[in-house]
C-alpha positions, 0 to 999 in steps of 0.5 A, spaced: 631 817 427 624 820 424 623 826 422 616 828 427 613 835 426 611 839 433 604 838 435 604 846 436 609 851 435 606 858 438 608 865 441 605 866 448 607 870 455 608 865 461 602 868 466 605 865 472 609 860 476 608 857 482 610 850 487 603 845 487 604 842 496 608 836 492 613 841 491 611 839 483 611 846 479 605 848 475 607 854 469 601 857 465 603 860 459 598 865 455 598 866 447 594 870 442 588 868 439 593 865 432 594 858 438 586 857 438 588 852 432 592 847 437 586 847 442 583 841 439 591 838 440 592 841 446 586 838 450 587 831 446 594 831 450 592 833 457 586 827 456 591 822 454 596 824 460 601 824 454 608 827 456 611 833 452 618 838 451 618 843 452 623 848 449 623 854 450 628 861 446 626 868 446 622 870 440 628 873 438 632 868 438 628 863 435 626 868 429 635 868 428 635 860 429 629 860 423 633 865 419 639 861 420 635 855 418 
């Protein structure tokens, strides 16, 4: 399988989780002003209606998973 680089890797807080009538979750994350780069990338996904994973560590444990890389 190919190597595919993320789209966007960034820290940022959850701001709220909530159920949509349908029963669908909607979760809204915030992030600090480093993630402004991925705004031109993250609007193209949301216009594409593409699909992403979303994969989800605490900072610490994902700075001990970088430095264990």
């Amino acid at each position: 399988m190919a190597s595919v680089d993320p789209l966007a890797i960034f820290d940022a807080e959850i701001v709220r989780v909530k159920t949509l009538i349908d029963g669908s979750p909607r979760f809204e994350f915030g992030a600090g002003e480093d993630a402004n780069k991925y705004l031109s990338v993250m609007a193209n996904v949301q216009a594409s209606n593409m699909l992403v994973k979303v994969i989800i560590y605490t900072l610490d444990d994902w700075e001990a998973l970088e430095r264990n890389n």
